[in-house]
C-alpha positions in Angstrom: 4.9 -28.5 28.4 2.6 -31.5 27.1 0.3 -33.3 29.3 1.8 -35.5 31.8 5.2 -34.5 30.8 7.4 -33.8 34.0 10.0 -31.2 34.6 12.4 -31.2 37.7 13.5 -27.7 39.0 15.4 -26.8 41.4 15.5 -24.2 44.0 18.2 -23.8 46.5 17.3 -25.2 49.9 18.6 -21.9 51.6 15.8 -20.2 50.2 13.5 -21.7 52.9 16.3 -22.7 55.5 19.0 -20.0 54.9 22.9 -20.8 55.3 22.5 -23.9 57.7 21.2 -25.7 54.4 23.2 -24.0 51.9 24.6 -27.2 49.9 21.1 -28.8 50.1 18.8 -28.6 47.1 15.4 -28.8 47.4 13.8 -30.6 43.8 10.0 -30.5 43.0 8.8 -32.6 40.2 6.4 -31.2 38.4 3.8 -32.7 36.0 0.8 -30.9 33.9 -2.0 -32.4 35.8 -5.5 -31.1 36.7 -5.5 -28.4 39.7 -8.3 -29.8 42.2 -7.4 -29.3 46.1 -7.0 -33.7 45.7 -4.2 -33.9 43.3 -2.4 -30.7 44.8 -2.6 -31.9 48.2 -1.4 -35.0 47.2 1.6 -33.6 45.2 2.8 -31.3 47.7 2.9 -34.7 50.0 5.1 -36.6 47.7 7.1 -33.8 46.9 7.4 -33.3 50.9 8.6 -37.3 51.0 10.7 -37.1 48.0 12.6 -34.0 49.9 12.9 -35.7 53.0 14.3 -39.3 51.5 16.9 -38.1 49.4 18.1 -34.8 51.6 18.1 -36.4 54.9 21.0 -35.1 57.1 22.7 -38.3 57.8 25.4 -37.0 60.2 23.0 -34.8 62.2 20.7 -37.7 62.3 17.8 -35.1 62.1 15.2 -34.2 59.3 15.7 -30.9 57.7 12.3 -28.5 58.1 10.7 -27.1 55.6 7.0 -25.1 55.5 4.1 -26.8 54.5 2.8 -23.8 53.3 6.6 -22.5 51.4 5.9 -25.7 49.4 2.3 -24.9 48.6 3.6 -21.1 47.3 6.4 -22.9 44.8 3.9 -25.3 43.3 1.2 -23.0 42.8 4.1 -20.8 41.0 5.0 -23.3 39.2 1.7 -24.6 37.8 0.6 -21.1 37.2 3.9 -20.1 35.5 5.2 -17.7 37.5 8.0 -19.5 37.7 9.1 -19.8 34.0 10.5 -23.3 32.6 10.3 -22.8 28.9 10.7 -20.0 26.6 7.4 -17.7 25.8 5.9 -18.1 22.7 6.2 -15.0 20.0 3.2 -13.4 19.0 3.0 -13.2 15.3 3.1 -10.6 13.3 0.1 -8.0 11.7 0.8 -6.6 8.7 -0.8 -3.3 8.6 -1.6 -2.0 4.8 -3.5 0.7 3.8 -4.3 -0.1 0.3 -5.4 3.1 -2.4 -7.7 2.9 -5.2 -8.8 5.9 -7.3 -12.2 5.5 -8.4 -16.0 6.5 -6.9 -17.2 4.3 -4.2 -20.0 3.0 -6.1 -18.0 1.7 -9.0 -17.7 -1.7 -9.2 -13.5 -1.7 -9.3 -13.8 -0.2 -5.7 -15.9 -2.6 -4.7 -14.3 -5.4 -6.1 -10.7 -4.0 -3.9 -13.3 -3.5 -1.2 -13.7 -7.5 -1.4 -10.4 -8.2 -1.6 -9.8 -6.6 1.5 -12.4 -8.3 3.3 -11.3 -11.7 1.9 -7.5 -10.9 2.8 -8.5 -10.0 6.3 -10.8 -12.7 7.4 -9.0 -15.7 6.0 -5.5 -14.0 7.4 -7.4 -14.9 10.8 -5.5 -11.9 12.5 -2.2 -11.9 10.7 -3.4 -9.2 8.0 -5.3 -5.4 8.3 -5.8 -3.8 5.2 -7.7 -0.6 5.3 -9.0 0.5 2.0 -8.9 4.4 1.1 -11.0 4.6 -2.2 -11.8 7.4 -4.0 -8.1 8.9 -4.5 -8.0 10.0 -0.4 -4.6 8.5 0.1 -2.8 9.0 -3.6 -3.5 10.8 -6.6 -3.0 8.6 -9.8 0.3 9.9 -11.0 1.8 8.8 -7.5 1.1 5.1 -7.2 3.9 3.9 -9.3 6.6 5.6 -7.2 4.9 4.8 -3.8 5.1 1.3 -5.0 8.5 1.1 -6.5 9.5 2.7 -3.0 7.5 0.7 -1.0 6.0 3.5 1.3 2.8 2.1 -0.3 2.3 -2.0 0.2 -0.8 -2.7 -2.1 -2.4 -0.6 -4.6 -5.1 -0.2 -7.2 -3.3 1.0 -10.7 -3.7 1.6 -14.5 -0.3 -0.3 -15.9 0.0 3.1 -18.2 0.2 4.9 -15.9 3.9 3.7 -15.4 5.1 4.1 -18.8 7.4 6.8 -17.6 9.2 4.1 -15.3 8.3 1.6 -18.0 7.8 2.7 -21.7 6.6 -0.9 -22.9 4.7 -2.1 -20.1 1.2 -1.1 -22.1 2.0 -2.3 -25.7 -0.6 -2.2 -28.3 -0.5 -2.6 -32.1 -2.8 -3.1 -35.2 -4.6 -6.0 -34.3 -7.9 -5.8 -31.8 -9.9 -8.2 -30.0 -13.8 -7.8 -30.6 -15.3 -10.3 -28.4 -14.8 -10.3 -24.2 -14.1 -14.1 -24.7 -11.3 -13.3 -26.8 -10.5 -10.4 -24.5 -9.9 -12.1 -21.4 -7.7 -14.6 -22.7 -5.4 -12.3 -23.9 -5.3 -9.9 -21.1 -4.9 -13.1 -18.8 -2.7 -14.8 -20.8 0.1 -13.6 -22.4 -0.2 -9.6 -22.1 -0.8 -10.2 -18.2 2.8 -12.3 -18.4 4.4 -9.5 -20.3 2.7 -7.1 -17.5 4.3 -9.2 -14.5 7.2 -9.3 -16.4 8.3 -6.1 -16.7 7.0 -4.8 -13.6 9.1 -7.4 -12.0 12.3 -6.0 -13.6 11.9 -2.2 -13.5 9.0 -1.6 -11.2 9.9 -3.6 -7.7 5.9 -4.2 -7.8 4.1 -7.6 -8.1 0.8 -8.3 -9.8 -1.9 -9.7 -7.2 -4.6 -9.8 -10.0 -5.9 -8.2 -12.9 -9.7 -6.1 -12.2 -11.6 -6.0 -15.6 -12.1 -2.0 -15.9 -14.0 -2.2 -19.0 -14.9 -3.7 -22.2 -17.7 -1.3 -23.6 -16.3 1.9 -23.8 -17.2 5.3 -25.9 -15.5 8.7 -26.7 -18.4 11.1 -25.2 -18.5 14.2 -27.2 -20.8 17.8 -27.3 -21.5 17.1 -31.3 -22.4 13.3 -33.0 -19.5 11.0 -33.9 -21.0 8.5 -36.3 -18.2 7.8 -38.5 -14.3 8.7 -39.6 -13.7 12.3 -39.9 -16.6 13.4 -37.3 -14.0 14.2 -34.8 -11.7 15.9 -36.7 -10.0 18.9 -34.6 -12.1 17.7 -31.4 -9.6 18.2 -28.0 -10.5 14.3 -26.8 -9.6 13.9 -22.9 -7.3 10.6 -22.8 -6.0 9.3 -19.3 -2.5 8.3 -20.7 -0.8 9.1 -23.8 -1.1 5.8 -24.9 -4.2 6.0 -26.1 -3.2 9.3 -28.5 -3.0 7.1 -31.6 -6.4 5.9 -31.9 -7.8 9.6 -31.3 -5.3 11.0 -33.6 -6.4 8.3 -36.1 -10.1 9.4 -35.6 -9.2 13.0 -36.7 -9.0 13.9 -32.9 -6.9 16.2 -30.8 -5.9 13.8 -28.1 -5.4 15.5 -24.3 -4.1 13.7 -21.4 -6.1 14.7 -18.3 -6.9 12.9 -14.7 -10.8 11.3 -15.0 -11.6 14.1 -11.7 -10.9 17.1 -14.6 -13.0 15.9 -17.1 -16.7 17.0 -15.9 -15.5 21.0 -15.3 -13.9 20.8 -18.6 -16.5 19.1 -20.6 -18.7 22.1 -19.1 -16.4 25.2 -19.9 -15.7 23.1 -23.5 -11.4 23.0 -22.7 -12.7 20.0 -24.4 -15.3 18.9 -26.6 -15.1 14.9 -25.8 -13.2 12.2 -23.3 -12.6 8.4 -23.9 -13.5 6.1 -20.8 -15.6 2.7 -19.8 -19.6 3.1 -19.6 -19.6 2.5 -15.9 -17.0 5.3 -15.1 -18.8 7.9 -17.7 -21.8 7.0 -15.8 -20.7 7.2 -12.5 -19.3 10.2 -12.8 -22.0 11.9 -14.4 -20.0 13.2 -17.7 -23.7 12.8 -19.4 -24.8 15.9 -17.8 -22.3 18.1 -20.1 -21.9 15.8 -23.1 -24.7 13.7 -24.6 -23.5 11.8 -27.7 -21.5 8.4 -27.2 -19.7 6.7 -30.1 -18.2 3.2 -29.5 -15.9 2.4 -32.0 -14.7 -0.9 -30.8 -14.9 -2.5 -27.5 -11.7 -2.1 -25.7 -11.1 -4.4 -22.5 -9.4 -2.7 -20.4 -7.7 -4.2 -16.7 -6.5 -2.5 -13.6 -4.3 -4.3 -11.8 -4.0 -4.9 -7.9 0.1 -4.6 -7.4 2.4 -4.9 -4.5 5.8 -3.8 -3.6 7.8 -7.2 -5.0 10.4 -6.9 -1.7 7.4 -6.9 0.8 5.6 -9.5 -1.0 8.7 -11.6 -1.2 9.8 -11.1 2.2 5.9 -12.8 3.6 5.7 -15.8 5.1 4.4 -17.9 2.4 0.7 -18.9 3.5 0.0 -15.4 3.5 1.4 -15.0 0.2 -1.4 -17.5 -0.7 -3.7 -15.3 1.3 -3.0 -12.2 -0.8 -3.4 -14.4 -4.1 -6.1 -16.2 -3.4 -8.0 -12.8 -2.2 -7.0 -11.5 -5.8 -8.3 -14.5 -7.4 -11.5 -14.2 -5.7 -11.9 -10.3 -6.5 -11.2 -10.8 -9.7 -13.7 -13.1 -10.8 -16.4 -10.5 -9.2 -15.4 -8.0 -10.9 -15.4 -9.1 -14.1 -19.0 -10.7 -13.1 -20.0 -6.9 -11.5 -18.7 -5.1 -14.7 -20.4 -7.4 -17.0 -23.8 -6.5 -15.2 -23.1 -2.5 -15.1 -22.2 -2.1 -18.5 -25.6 -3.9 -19.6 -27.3 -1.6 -17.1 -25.5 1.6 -17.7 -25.8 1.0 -21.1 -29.9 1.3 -20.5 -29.2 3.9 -18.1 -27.7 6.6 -20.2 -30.1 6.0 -23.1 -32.9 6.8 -20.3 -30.7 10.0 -19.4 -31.1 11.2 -23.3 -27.6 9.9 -24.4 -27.3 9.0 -27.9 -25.1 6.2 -28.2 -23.7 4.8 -31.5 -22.6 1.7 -31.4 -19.8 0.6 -34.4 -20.8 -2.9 -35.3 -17.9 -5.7 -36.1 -18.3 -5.8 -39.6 -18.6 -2.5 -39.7 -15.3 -1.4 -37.7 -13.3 -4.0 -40.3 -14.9 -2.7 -43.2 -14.5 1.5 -42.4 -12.3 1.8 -39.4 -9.7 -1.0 -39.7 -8.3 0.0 -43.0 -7.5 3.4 -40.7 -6.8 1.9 -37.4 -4.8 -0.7 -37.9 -1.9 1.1 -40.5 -1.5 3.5 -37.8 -1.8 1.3 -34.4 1.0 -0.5 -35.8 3.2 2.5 -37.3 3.5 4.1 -33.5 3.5 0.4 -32.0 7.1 0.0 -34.0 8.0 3.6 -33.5 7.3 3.7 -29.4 7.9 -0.3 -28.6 10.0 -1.2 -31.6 9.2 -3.9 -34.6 9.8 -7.3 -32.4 7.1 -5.9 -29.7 5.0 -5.0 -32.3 5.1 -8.3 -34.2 4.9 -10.2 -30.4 1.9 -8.5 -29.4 0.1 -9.0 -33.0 1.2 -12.9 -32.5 -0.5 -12.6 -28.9 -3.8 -11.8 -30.2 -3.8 -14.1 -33.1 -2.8 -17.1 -31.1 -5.5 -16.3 -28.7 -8.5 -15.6 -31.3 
């Protein structure tokens, strides 16, 4: 109730008087008013005149009794709502999210979920508590598109291939690359990040929160020197999703699909001689310490994704919809700053660690590699997503050049 709004309540008069006053009613008026021993006193006096003027027994001739201090006991009551005159208010609700990510703690994707987090909980103000469990402790990387789809997980951290058992074209490629980040970026957040949304929408129940740049300078570490076509030729190449088997098959390699946590042990007992993946996460997890030579044939941005379960994230009030997309927006643009930095210093870092990197210039990938590379990017483009995916995603990356 407002200030100095008034509420009349009632309270039978036999309460205080029992049966003799049983068809009398005894009505206090009640307004929100300061509580000092003055305005109380006086309000229990009016409300002691207002009883006796209107409930005055006319036929008895006689003023009906009631205790000072009874009245004293209903005001306070009142005033202090123990005596309830409107409905309680409902506490909102706290949506409770533990959020996986896969990758070390000091790489810059968990920190950047680590943010989002952060920014999700302090500008929910109470309505939101995500806990983040990096470093795989809550899913391996095979499980997150299931837990998703299901919604026993809310949020997550994925790689879209990793879902191209659930969704064989949600991670189309074909023949033509981007070489630039600028280019990059506004094809991964342009029209492939549609495409992305898209499909995950239709056969994946999830929802794309924002994209996390992974990588753009990557490398195929190896035991022996890759400098140029044919270098890799019969070389077991660790790939995280069969995706990428083209462009190592193309290379002359023997591609291998194997979770990022395998690699080091199997780099060491040489189950395989090399392993494709961003500077940072080469870096990070110390795969220099078995394998010393680095070739980077073309720069290859690569974007996780922050995803939720589409029912949950539909069924949100909609400020904190906002919340959640706003939180993404915010990680996002960190990340891509934070990768940008520890590519330029990994890059430094692994030369000072005795890596030999060789870097494939742009004139020199279209002159030698994308007379290979492209024929057969597009052959298993058609073959695995068909001729009109193909020829969309070759349009994509023209029409953003």
């Amino acid at each position: 109730m407002g200030a100095g709004q008034k509420r009349t309540v009632c309270i039978p008069a036999e309460i205080c008087h029992g049966e003799r006053k049983k068809g009398n009613t005894l009505k206090i008026r009640k307004s929100e008013v300061v509580q000092t021993d003055c305005v109380v006193g006086g309000l229990l006096r009016r409300v002691n005149n207002f009883y006796h003027h209107n409930f005055r027994n006319k036929e008895e001739n006689m003023k009906p009794w009631i205790s000072r201090s009874t009245i004293l006991v209903l005001a306070f009551a009142l005033m202090s709502g123990l005596i309830v005159t409107e409905p309680a208010i409902a506490k909102e609700k706290v949506y409770k999210v533990q959020v996986p990510s896969q990758l070390p703690v000091s790489h810059p994707l968990t920190k950047a979920v680590q943010i989002f987090c952060d920014t999700v909980n302090e500008n929910g103000k109470g309505r939101f508590e995500l806990t983040h469990f990096p470093a795989g402790q809550l899913l391996t990387d095979k499980e997150i598109p299931k837990s998703i789809s299901k919604g026993t997980v809310k949020i997550s951290l994925a790689f879209l291939p990793w879902y191209s058992g659930m969704i064989p074209d949600i991670y189309p490629y074909a023949g033509k690359v981007t070489l630039t980040l600028d280019h990059a970026l506004r094809l991964w957040r342009g029209p492939l990040l549609n495409h992305f949304e898209q499909r995950l929408n239709e056969k994946g129940n999830a929802h794309i929160i924002a994209p996390l740049l992974y990588s753009f300078k990557n490398g195929y570490i190896t035991e022996e020197p890759v400098t140029k076509p044919g270098d890799m030729q019969g070389m077991k190449i660790r790939i995280p999703t069969k995706v990428m088997a083209v462009e190592v098959e193309a290379l002359g390699g023997v591609p291998t699909v194997m979770s990022s946590a395998d690699v080091y042990m199997s780099l060491q007992r040489n189950t395989i001689q090399g392993a494709t993946s961003g500077l940072p996460s080469i870096y990070v997890r110390k795969w220099y310490e078995a394998a010393n030579n680095i070739i980077s044939v073309k720069p290859a941005p690569v974007d996780f994704h922050i995803i939720a379960n589409q029912k949950w994230f539909d069924d949100l009030p909609a400020d904190l919809q906002q919340v959640l997309m706003d939180a993404g927006e915010t990680a996002s643009k960190k990340c891509t700053q934070m990768i940008v930095e520890a590519e330029n210093k990994v890059e430094a870092a692994l030369k000072a660690k005795g890596v030999n990197i060789y870097k494939v210039s742009i004139e020199e990938y279209n002159e030698v590699y994308n007379p290979i590379m492209e024929p057969a990017l597009n052959a298993a483009a058609v073959k695995m997503f068909g001729q009109e995916m193909t020829d969309a995603y070759n349009s994509w990356v023209e029409s953003t050049r």
